[in-house]
N, C-alpha and C positions, 0 to 999 in steps of 0.2 A: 943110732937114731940120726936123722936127716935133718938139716937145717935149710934145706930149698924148700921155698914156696911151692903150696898144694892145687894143684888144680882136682877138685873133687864133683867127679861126673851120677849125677842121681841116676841107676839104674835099673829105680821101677819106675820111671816116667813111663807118660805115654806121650806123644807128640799132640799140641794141641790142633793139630788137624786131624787129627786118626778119628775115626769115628768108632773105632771100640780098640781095648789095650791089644796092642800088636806082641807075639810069637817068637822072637825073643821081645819084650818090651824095647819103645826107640830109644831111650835111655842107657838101655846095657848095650843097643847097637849102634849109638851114638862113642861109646863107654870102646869098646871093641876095635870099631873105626879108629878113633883119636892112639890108643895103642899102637895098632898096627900104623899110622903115620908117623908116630915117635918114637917108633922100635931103635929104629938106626942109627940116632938124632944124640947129640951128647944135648940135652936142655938143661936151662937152671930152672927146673920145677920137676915135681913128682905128680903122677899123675893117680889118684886113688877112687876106687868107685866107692860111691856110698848109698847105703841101703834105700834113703828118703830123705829129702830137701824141703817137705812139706810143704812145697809150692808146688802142687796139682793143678789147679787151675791157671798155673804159665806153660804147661809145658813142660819141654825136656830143660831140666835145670841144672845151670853146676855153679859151682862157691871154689871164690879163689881167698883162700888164707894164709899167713905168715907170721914168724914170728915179729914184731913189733910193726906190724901193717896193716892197714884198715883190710877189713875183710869185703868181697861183696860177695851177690846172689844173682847171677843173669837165668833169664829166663827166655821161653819159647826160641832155645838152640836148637837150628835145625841139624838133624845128623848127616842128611845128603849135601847140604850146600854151603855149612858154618865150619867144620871144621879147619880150614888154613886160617880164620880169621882167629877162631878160640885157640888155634895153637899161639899165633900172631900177637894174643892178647894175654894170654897166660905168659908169657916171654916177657912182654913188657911191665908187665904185673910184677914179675921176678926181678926184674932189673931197674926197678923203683925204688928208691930208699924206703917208704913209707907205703909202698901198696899205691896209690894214687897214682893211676895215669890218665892225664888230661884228655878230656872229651875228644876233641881234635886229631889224639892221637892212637886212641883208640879205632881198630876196623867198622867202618860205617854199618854194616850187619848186623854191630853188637850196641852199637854207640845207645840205643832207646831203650835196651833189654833187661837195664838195669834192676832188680827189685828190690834191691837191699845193700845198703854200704854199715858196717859196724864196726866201730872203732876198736883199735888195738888195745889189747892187756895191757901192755906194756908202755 
């Protein structure tokens, strides 16, 4: 079992721009992309697709969680033009004591994408 921080990609989104669910859905090709960019990569986070985020109406969604660290929910991730920044942000996420990394310091892309912050188990 793993104790790095999750970065968890929903890969039955559809992009809230699509105008009908896209062939692989953008979610698993958001999901796919972000893989093959940290194939090579020693990270401190794991990267896992998850079946449904239940935030449809944002978008391509992913949940970064830990153990003893607030958890959040970003939404409307674009897969052609977000990924250095979720990679950027899941990093920094990992290397937080508590999950919390300040607005500021977050990549400007993700900074409003917020949907949901929930507090740690622990």
């Amino acid at each position: 079992m793993t104790s790095k921080p999750r970065l968890n990609i929903c890969i039955t989104c559809t992009a809230s721009t699509a105008d009908a669910p896209s062939d692989p859905r953008d979610g698993k090709q958001l999901f796919d992309r972000m893989a093959a960019l940290c194939a090579d990569h020693d990270l401190p986070f794991d990267l896992h697709p998850a079946e449904c985020l239940t935030n449809c109406k944002s978008g391509c969604s992913v949940a970064l969680n830990g153990a003893g660290k607030w958890g959040y929910v970003y939404g409307n991730v674009d897969p052609d033009t977000m990924l250095d920044d979720l990679r950027d942000l899941a990093t920094r996420y990992a290397d937080s004591e508590n999950g919390i990394v300040a607005w500021r310091e977050r990549p400007e892309t993700l900074r409003r994408n917020v949907i949901a912050r929930i507090p740690p188990l622990d």
